[in-house]
N, C-alpha and C positions, 0 to 999 in steps of 0.2 A: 538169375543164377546161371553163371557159367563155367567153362574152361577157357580162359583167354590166354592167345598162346603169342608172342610178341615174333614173328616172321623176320626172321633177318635176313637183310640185303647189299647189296652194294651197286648205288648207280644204275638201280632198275636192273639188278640181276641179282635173283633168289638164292641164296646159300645150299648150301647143302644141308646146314644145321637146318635150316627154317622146315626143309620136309622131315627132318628123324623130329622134331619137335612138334608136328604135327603127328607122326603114327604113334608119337608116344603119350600124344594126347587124347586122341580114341579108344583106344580100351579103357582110361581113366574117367572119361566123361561119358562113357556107357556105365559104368560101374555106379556114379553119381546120380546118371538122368537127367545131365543138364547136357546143352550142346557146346559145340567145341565152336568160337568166335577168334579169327587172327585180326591183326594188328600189323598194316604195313605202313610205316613211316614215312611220310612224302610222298609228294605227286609224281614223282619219276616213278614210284613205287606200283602206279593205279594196275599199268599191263601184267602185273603177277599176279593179278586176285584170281585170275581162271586157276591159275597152277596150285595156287591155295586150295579150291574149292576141289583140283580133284585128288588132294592129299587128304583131303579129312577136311579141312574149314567149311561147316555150314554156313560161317557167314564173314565176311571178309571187311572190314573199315579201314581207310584208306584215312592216316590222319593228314591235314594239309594246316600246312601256317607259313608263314614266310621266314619264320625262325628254323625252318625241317629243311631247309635246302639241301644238308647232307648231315654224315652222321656226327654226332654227341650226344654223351652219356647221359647229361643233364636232361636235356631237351628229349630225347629218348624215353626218359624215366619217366618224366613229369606227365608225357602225353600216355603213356601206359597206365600212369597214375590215377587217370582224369575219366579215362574210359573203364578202366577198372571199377571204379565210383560210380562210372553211369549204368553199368553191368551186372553191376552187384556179383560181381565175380568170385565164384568161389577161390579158382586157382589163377594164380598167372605163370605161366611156365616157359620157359624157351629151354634151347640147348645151351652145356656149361662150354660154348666158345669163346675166347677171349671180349667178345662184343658181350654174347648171351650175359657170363656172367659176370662183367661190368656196370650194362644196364639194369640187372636184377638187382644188385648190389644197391646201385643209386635210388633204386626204386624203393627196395626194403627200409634204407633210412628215409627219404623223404616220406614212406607211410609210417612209420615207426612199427615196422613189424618185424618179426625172423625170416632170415631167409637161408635156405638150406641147397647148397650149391655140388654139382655133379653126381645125381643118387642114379641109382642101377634099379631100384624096386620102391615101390608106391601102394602102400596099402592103404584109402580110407576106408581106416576105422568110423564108427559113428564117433567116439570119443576123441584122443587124440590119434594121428594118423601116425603108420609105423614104416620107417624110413630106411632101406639101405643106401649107404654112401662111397665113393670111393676116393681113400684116402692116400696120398706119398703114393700116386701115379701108378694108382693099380695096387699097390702091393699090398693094400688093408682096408679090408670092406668096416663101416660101421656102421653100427644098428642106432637109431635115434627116434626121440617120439617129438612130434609136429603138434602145438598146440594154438593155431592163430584164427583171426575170425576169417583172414586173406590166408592162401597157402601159397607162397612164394618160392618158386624148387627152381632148378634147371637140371637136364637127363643130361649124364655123362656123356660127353663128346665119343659118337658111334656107339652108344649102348644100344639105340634105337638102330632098326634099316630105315630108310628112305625109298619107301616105295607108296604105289596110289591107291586110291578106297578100289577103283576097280582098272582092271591092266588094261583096258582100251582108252585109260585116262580122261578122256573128253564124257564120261556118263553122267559127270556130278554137275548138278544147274549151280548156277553164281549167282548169290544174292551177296549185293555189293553197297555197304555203307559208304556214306560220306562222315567225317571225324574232322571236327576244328576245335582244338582243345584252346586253350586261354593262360598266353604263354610269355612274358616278358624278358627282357634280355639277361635277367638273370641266370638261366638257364643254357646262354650262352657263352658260358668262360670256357667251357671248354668244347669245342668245336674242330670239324676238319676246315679247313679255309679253304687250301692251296694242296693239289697233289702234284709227285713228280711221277719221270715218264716212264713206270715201272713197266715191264712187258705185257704187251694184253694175255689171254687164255687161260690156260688153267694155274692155280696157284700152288706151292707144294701140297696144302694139306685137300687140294680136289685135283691132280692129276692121278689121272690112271696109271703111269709108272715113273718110279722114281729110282737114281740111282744115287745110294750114298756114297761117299766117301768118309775115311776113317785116317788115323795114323797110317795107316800102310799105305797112302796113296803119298806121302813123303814130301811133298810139298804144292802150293798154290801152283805153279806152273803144270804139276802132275795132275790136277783136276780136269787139263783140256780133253784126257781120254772123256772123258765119264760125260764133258758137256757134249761130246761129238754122239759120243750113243743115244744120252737124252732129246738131242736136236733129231738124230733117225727115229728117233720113238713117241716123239712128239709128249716128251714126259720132264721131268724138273730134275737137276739136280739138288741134293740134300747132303746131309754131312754129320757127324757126331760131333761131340762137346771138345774132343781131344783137338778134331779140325779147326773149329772156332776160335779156342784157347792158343793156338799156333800163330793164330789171324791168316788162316788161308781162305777162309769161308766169312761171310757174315754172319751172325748170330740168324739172320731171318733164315736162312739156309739150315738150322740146325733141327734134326729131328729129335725127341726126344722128351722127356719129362719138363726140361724149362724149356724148352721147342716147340716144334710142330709135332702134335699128335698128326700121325695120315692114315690111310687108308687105302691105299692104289691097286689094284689089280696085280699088280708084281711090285715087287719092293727090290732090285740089288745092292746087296751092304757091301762094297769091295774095300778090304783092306780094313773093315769093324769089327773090334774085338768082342762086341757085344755086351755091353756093361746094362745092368738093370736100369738106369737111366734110360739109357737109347730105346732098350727093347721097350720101354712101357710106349714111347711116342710110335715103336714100328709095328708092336703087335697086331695091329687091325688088319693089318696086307695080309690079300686075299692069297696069296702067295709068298714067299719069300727065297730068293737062290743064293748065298754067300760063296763070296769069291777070298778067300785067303789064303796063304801059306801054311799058318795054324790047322792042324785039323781039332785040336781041341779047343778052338776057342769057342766063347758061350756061342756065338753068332750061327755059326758053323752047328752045334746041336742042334738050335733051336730052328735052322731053314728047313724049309722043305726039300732042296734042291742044296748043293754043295761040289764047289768045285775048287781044289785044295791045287792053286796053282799061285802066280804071278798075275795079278791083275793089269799088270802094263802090259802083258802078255795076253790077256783072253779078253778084256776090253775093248783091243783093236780089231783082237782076231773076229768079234762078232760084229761090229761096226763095216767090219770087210765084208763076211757075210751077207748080213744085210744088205749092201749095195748090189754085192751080186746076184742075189737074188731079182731083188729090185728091177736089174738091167737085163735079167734074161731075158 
């Protein structure tokens, strides 16, 4: 009997979901009395089981096959499936990230169970378990009851923090499985093959600062402010749905409810109206400054910081800043 918590990665580097999916696994499986078991997929995967173990993973299995070369849902699911089975797993849980809750998904039909995707609260009950969820990106919690022999959930993307059993991280010992689950090529139809040369570092939804753009940055050429600030800040640019729909931005640039949910240290929205959409992907920032002409736009209430000017104006003007700083 366990808590098994599926670790997601990329390329031998640990998510950031895979640690809130681990702290959100430890209160759960102290409540139960079973321990908390991860699940990292492939041998590129083996050098994160330490970082596992000092998020909470008592015990960490490393699955290997020569079908795990990288990721797929199928192959994903099946190997979660198999160890699940050998675990006798009470829960399997990951975060609800576009991976998290893909693989859960595949998982839940190939064991023919329910599976209950992005909850905020977890109560088992001894009978059925009682379930908050979050629905239409924030905006409607529901209450649901969990009756399965497997409990298969994923914790709302940043419901959980990410942080370790103890803040000198290296305290937790690593007791480290090996996992060869029994895997045929059916499993792989769908697969990554082939990647292109996307920028290494952080990605929108794990840089520490992002700046968006909205309508009011007025077109694809007018974004080079915002890439110049993000390049000094060593942060991503983002964008809302109005930017996209324009085709100034890519959809992967968009933040937002069909977006990127993020999280950054500072967030600036320049030139975003602020529409429920955006805010549900931007609320997690630890900060937020909007730069608009509006002073009543939603963006603008809802920042912490507000500055009701001309973003082709105050975009350069801190970019300028910054260098001079820099050069003193």
């Amino acid at each position: 009997m366990t808590v098994l918590v599926l670790l997601e990665h990329d390329r031998g580097e640990l998510a950031e979901a895979a640690r809130q999916a681990l702290n959100a696994a430890r209160p759960l499986a102290e409540e139960l009395g079973v321990p908390v078991h991860g699940v990292l997929v492939g041998e590129d995967a083996a050098p994160l089981a330490q970082t596992a173990a000092d998020f909470g993973a008592e015990v960490v299995h490393v699955a290997t096959h020569e079908l795990l070369s990288d990721y797929g849902p199928d192959a994903w699911a099946e190997t979660t499936r198999q160890l699940g089975d050998a675990l006798d797993a009470d829960v399997v849980l990951s975060v609800g990230s576009d991976r998290g809750n893909e693989v859960m998904a595949h998982l839940a039909a190939r064991s023919g169970l329910p599976f209950v995707a992005n909850c905020s609260r977890i109560a088992p009950n001894l009978g059925p378990w009682s379930i908050t969820r979050i629905q239409w990106g924030g905006s409607l919690l529901e209450d649901v009851t969990l009756a399965a022999p497997r409990k298969i959930v994923t914790i709302a993307h940043h419901a959980a923090a990410a942080t370790p059993v103890h803040p000198d991280c290296r305290a937790v010992d690593l007791r480290l499985e090996r996992f060869e689950p029994e895997l045929d090529e059916s499993v792989a139809v769908t697969m990554i093959r082939g990647r292109d040369g996307q920028r290494r570092g952080s990605t929108l939804s794990t840089a520490p600062v992002v700046i968006g753009g909205g309508r009011g940055v007025g077109s694809a050429d007018g974004f080079s402010v915002l890439e110049e600030l993000a390049e000094l800040l060593q942060g991503r640019v983002g964008c809302s749905r109005a930017a996209t729909n324009n085709g100034w931005r890519p959809h992967s640039d968009q933040v937002g409810q069909t977006g990127t949910r993020i999280s950054p240290d500072v967030y600036i929205a320049a030139g975003i109206s602020g529409a429920i959409q955006h805010w549900v992907g931007a609320m997690a920032a630890k900060k937020i400054v909007a730069i608009n002409t509006d002073p009543d736009a939603n963006m603008v209430a809802k920042a912490d910081y507000a500055v009701i000017a001309d973003l082709h104006e105050v975009l350069p003007a801190i970019s300028e800043e910054i260098r001079r700083r820099r050069d003193a």
